[in-house]
C-alpha positions as YAML, in Angstrom:
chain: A
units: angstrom
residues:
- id: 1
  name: UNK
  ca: [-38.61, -194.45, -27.01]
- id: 2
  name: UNK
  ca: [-40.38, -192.08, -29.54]
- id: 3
  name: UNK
  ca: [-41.80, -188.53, -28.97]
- id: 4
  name: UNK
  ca: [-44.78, -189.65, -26.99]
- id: 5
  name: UNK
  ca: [-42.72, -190.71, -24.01]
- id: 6
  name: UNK
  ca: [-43.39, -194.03, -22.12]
- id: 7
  name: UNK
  ca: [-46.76, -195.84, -21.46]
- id: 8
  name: UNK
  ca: [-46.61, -194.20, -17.86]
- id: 9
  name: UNK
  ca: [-46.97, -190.90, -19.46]
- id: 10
  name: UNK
  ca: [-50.02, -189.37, -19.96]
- id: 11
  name: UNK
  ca: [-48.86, -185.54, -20.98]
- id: 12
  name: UNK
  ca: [-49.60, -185.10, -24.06]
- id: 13
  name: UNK
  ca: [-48.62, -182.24, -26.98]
- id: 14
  name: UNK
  ca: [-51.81, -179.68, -27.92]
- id: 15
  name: UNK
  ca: [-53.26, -179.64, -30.84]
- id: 16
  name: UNK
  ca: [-54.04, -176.63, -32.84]
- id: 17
  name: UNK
  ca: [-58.03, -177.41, -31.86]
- id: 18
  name: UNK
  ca: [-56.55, -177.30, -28.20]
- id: 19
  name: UNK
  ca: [-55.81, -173.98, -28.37]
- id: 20
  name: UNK
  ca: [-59.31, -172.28, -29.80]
- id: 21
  name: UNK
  ca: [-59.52, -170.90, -33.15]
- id: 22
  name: UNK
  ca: [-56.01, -169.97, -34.91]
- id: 23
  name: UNK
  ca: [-56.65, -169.44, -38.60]
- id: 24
  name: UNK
  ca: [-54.71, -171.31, -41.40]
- id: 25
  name: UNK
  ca: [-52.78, -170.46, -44.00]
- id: 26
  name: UNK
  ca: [-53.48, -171.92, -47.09]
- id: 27
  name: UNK
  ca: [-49.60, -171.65, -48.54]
- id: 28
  name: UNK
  ca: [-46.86, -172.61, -46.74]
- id: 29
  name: UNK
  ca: [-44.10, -169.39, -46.88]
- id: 30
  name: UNK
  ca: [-41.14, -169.70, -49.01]
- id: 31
  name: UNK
  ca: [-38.11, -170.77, -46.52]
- id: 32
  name: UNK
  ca: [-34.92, -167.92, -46.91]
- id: 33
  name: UNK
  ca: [-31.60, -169.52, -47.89]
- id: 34
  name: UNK
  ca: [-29.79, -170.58, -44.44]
- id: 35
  name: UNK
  ca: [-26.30, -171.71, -44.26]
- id: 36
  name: UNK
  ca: [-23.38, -170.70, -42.11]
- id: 37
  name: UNK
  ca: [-21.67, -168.58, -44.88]
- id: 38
  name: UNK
  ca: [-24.07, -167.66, -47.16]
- id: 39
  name: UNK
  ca: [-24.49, -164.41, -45.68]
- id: 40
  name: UNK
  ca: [-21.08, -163.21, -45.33]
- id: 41
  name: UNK
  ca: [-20.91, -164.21, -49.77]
- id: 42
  name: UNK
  ca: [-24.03, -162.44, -50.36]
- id: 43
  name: UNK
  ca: [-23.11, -159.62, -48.52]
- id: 44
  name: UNK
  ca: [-19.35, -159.10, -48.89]
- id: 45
  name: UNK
  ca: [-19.83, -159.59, -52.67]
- id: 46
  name: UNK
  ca: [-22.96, -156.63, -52.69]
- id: 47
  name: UNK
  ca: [-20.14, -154.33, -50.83]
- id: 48
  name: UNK
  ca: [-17.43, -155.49, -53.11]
- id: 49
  name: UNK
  ca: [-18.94, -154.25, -56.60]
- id: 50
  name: UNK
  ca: [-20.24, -151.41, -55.46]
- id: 51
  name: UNK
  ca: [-17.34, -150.44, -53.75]
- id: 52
  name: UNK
  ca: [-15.08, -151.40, -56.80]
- id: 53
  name: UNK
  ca: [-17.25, -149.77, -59.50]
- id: 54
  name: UNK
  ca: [-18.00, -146.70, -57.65]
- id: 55
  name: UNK
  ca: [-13.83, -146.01, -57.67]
- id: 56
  name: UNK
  ca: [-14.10, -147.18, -61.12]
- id: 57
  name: UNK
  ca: [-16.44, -144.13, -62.26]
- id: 58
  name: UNK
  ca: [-14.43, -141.89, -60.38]
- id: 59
  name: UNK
  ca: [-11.28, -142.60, -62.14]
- id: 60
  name: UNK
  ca: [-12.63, -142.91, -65.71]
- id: 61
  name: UNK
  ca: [-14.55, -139.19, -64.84]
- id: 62
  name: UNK
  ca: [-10.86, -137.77, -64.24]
- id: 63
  name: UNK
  ca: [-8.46, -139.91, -66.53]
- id: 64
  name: UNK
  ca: [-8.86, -141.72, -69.72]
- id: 65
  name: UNK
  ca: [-6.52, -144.71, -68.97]
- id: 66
  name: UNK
  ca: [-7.76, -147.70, -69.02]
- id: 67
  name: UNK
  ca: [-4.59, -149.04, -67.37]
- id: 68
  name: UNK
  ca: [-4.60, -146.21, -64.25]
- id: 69
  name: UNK
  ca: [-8.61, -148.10, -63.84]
- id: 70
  name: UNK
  ca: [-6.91, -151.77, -63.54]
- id: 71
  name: UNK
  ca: [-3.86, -150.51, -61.38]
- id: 72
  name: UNK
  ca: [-5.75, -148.40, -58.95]
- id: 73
  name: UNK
  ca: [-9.09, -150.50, -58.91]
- id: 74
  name: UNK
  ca: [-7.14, -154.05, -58.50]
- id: 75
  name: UNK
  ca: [-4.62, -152.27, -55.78]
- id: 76
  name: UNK
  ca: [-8.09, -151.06, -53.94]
- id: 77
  name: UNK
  ca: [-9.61, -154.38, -53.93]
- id: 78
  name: UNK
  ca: [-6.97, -156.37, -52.42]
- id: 79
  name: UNK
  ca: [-6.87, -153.42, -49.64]
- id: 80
  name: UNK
  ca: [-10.51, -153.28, -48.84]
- id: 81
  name: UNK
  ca: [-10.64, -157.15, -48.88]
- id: 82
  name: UNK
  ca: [-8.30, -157.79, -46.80]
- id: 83
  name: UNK
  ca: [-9.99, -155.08, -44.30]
- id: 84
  name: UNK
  ca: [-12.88, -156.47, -44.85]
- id: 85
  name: UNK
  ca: [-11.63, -159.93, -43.92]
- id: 86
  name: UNK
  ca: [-9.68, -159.27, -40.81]
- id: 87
  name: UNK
  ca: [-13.10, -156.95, -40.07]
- id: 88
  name: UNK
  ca: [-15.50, -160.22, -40.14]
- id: 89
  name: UNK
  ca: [-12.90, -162.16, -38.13]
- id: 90
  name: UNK
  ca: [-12.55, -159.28, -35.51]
- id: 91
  name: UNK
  ca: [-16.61, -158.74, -35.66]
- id: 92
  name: UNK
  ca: [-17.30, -162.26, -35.09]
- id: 93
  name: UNK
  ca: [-14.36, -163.17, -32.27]
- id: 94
  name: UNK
  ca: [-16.17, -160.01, -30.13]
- id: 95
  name: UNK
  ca: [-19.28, -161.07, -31.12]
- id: 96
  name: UNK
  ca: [-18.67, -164.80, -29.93]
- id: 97
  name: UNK
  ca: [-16.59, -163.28, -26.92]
- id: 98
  name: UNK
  ca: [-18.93, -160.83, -25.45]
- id: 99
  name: UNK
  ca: [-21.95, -163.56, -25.56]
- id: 100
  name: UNK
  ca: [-19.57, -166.19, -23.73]
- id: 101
  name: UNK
  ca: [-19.38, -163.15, -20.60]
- id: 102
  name: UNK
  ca: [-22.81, -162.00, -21.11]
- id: 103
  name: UNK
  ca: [-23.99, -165.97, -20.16]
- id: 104
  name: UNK
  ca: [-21.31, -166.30, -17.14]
- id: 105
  name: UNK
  ca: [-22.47, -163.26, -15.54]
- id: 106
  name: UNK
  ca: [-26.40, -164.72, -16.46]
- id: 107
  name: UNK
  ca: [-25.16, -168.29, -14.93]
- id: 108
  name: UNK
  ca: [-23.93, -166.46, -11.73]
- id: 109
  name: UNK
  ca: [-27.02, -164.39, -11.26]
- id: 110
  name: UNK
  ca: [-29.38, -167.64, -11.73]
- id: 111
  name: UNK
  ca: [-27.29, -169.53, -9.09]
- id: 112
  name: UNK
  ca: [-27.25, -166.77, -6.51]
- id: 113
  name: UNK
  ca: [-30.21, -165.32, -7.12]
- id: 114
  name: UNK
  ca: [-32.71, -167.74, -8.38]
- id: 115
  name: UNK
  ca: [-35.82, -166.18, -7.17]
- id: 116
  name: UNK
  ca: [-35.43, -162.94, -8.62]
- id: 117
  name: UNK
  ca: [-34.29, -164.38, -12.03]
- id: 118
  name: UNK
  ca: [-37.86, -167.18, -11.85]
- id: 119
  name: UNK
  ca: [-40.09, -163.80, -11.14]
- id: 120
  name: UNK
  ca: [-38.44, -161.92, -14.02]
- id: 121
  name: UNK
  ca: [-38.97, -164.85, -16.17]
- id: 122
  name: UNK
  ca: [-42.37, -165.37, -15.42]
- id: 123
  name: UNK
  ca: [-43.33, -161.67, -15.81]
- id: 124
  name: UNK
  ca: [-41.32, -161.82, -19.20]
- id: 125
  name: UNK
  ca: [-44.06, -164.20, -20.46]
- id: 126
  name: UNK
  ca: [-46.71, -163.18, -19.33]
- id: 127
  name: UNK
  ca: [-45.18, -159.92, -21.62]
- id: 128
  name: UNK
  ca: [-45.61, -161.97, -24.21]
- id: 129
  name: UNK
  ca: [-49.32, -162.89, -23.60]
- id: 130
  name: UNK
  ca: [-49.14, -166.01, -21.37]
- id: 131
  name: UNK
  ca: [-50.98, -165.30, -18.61]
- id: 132
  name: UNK
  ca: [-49.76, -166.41, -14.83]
- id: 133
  name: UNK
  ca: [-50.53, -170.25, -14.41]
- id: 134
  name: UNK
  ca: [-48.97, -170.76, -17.45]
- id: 135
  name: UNK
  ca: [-45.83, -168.63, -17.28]
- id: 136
  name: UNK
  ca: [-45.32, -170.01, -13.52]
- id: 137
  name: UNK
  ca: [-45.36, -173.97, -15.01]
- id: 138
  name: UNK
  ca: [-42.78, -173.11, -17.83]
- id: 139
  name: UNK
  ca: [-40.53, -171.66, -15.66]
- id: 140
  name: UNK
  ca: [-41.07, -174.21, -12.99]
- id: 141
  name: UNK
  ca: [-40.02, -176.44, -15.36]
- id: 142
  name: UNK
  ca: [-37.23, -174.98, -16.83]
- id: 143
  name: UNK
  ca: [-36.20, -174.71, -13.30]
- id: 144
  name: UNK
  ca: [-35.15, -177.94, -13.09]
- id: 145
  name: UNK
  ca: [-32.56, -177.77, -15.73]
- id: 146
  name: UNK
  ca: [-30.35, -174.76, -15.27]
- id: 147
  name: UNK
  ca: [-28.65, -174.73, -18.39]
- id: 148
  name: UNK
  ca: [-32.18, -174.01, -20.09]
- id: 149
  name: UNK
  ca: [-32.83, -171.80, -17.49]
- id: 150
  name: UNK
  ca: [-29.95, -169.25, -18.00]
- id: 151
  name: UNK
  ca: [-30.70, -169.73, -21.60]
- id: 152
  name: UNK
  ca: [-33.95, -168.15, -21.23]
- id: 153
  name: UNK
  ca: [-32.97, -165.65, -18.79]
- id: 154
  name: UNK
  ca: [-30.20, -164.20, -21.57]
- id: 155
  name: UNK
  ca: [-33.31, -164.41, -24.29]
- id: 156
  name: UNK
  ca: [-35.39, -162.63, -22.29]
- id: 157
  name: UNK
  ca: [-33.33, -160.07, -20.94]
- id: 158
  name: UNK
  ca: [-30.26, -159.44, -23.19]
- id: 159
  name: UNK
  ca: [-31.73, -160.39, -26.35]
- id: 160
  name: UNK
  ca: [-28.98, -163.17, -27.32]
- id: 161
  name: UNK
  ca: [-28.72, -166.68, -28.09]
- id: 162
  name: UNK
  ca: [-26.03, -168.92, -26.35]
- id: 163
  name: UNK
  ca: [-22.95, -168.58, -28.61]
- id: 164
  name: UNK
  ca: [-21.65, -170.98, -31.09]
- id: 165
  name: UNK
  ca: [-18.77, -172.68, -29.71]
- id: 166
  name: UNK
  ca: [-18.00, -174.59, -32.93]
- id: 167
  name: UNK
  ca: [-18.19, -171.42, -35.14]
- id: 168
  name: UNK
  ca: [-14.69, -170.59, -36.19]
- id: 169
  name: UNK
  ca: [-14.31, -166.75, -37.14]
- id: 170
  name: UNK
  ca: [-11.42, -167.12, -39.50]
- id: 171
  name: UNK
  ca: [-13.66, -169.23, -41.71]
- id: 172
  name: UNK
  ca: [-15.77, -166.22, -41.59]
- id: 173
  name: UNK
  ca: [-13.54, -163.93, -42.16]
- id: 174
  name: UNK
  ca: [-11.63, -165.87, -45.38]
- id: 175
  name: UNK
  ca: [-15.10, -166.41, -46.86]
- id: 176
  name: UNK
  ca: [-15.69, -162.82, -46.70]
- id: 177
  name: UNK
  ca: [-12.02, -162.05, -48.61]
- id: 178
  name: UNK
  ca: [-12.55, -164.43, -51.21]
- id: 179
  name: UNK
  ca: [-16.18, -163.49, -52.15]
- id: 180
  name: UNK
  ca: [-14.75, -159.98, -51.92]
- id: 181
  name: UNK
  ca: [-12.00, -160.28, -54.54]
- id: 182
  name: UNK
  ca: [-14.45, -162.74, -56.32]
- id: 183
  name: UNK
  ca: [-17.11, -160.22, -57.09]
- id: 184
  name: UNK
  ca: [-15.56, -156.93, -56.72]
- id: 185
  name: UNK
  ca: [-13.31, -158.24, -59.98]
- id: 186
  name: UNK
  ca: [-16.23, -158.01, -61.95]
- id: 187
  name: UNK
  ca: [-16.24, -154.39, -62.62]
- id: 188
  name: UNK
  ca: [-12.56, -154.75, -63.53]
- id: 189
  name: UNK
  ca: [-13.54, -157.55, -66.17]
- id: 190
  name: UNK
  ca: [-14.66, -155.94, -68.90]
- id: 191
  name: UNK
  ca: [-11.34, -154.05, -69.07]
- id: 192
  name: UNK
  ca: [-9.15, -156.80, -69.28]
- id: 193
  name: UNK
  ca: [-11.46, -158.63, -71.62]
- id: 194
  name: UNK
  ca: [-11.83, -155.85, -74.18]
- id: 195
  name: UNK
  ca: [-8.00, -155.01, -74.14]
- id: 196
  name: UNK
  ca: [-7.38, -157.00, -77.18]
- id: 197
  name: UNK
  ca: [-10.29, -155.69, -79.24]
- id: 198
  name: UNK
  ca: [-10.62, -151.99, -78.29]
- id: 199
  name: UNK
  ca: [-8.59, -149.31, -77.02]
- id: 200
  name: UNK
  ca: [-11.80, -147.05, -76.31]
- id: 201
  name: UNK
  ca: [-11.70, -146.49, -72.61]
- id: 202
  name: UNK
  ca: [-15.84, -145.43, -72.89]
- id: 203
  name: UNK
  ca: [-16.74, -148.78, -74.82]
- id: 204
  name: UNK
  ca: [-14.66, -150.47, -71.51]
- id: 205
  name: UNK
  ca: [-16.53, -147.92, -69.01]
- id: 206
  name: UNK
  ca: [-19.87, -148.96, -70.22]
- id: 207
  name: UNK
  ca: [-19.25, -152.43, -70.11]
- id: 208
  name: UNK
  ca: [-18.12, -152.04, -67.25]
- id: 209
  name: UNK
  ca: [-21.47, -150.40, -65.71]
- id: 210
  name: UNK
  ca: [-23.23, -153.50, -67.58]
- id: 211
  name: UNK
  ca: [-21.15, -156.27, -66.88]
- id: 212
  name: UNK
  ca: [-21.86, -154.77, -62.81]
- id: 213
  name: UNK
  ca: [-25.88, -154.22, -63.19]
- id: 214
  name: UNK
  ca: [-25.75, -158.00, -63.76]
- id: 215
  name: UNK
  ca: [-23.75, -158.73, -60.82]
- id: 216
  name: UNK
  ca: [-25.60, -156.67, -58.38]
- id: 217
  name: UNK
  ca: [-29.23, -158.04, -59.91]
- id: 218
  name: UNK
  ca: [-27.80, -161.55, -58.84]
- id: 219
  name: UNK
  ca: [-26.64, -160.08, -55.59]
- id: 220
  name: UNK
  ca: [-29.96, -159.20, -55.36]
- id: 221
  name: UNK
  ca: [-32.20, -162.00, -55.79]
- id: 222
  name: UNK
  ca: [-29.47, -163.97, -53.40]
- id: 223
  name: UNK
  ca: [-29.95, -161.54, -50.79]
- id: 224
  name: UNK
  ca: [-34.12, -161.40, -51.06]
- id: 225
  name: UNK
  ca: [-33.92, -165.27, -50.94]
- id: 226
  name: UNK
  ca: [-31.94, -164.79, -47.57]
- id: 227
  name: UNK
  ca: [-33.88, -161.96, -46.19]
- id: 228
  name: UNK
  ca: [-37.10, -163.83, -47.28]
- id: 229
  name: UNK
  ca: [-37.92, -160.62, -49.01]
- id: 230
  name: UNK
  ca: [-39.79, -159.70, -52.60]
- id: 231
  name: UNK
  ca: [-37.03, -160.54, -55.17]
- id: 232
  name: UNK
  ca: [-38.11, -157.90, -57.87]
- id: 233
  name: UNK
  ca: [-38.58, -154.98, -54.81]
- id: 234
  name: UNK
  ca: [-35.05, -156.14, -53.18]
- id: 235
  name: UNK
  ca: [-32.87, -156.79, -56.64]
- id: 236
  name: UNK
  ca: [-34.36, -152.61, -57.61]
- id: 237
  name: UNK
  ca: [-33.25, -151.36, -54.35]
- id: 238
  name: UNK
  ca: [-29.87, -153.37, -55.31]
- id: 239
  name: UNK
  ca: [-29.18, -152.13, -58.64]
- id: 240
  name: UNK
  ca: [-30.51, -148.37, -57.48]
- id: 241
  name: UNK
  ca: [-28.00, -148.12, -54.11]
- id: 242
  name: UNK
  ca: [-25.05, -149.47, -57.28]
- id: 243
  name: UNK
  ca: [-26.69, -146.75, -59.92]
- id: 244
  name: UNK
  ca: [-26.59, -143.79, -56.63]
- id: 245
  name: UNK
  ca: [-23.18, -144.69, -55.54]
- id: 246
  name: UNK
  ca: [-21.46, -145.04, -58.84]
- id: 247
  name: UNK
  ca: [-22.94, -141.68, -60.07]
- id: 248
  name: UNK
  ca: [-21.92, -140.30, -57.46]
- id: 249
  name: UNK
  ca: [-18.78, -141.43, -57.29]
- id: 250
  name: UNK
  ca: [-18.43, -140.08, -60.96]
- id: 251
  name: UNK
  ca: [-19.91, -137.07, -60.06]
- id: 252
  name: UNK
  ca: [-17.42, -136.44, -57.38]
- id: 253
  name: UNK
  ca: [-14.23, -137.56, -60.16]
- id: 254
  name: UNK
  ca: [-15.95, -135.01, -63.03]
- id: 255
  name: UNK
  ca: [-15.90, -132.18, -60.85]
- id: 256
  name: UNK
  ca: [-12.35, -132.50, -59.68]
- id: 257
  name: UNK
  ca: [-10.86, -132.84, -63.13]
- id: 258
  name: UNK
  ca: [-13.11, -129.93, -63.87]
- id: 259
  name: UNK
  ca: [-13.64, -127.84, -61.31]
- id: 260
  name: UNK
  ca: [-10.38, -128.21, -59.46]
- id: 261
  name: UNK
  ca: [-8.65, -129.01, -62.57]
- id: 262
  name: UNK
  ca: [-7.01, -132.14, -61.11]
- id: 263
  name: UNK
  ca: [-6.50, -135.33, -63.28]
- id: 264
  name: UNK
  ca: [-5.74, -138.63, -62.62]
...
């Protein structure tokens, strides 16, 4: 049987005509990049360098070993991205959790108190714009399917979406400590890579602040393709947060060594 339904039924879908004038767009939008863990990638990797580079401008402001950079910025890394990990998994268990309770305690107030729940959908619509006759035949029909029902009822007055049974949060949470270690070792690159052909520790440093201004304009354009955002606008605001955070950081490690006089 396709779409239409069988010969007995005469419902059919509205056209756009159907529904008076709605103006057209002549270009379809650009679709954002979906996938279950592109997100936790983009974004644990954004966290990462910034995270590792800013404690990399804090050390080089208050010691000039290249080797107290590597020990202290690898040692930091592993830490936070193994936080960060177990943080996703937590995040998303309670996440996944509370939405499971949320819908039970939905389910039981649709089965006891049906009436109530139909009126508060109806009135939800016609919120939206739908006026009476309208909002009383969706809900009349979702009526007759109760899973649907309490569906809509958690939409419409809790805000969330039935939870993903099949969604595992340790996935989650090991995709987030990988792309952590993954990107936050950039910073740290250009250190290990220039160890055989320079012992300046500001040659390092700069590359350093280069070889990361690439990473985070890649970060960037990932995360405006995800976000469905302006790529030139987002990757800025995505280099600028990495350019305030690292001075900062550096700003911080200068006036220690000194003002306080302390050294790493």
């Amino acid at each position: 049987m396709d779409e239409r339904g069988d010969n007995n039924n005469t419902t059919r879908l509205l056209l756009s005509g159907d529904s008076g004038d709605i103006e057209r767009k002549s270009e379809r939008p650009k679709e954002p990049w979906r996938g279950e863990y592109v997100k936790s990638i983009v974004y644990g990797g954004l966290d990462a360098i910034i995270t590792c580079f800013s404690l990399i401008s804090s050390i080089s402001a208050t010691t000039s070993s290249s080797g107290n950079v590597l020990v202290l910025g690898f040692a930091n890394l592993v830490a936070d991205a193994i936080s960060m990990g177990f943080g996703d998994i937590v995040s998303a268990s309670s996440e996944r959790d509370v939405t499971i309770e949320e819908r039970r305690v939905t389910e039981w107030d649709v089965l006891n108190g049906r009436e109530n729940e139909q009126r508060d959908l109806v009135r939800y619509y016609q919120s939206l714009g739908m006026d009476y006759n309208d909002a009383t035949a969706v809900v009349n029909i979702f009526t007759k399917y109760n899973d649907i029902l309490v569906d809509q009822r958690m939409a419409a007055d809790k805000g969330m979406l039935p939870a993903d049974q099949e969604k595992k949060p340790w996935k989650n949470g090991l995709i987030t400590f990988a792309s952590f270690m993954v990107f936050g070792s950039i910073p740290l690159l250009s250190f290990i890579i220039l160890i055989p052909f320079t012992d300046n520790d500001s040659v390092k440093f700069v590359s350093a602040c280069l070889v990361s201004s690439l990473g985070l304009a890649l970060l960037g354009v990932a995360r405006a393709r995800i976000a469905g955002q302006n790529m030139t606008l987002t990757t800025a605001v995505t280099l600028l947060s990495g350019v305030i955070a690292g001075a900062a950081a550096y700003l911080v490690g200068w006036l220690l060594k000194h003002v306080a006089g302390i050294e790493g």
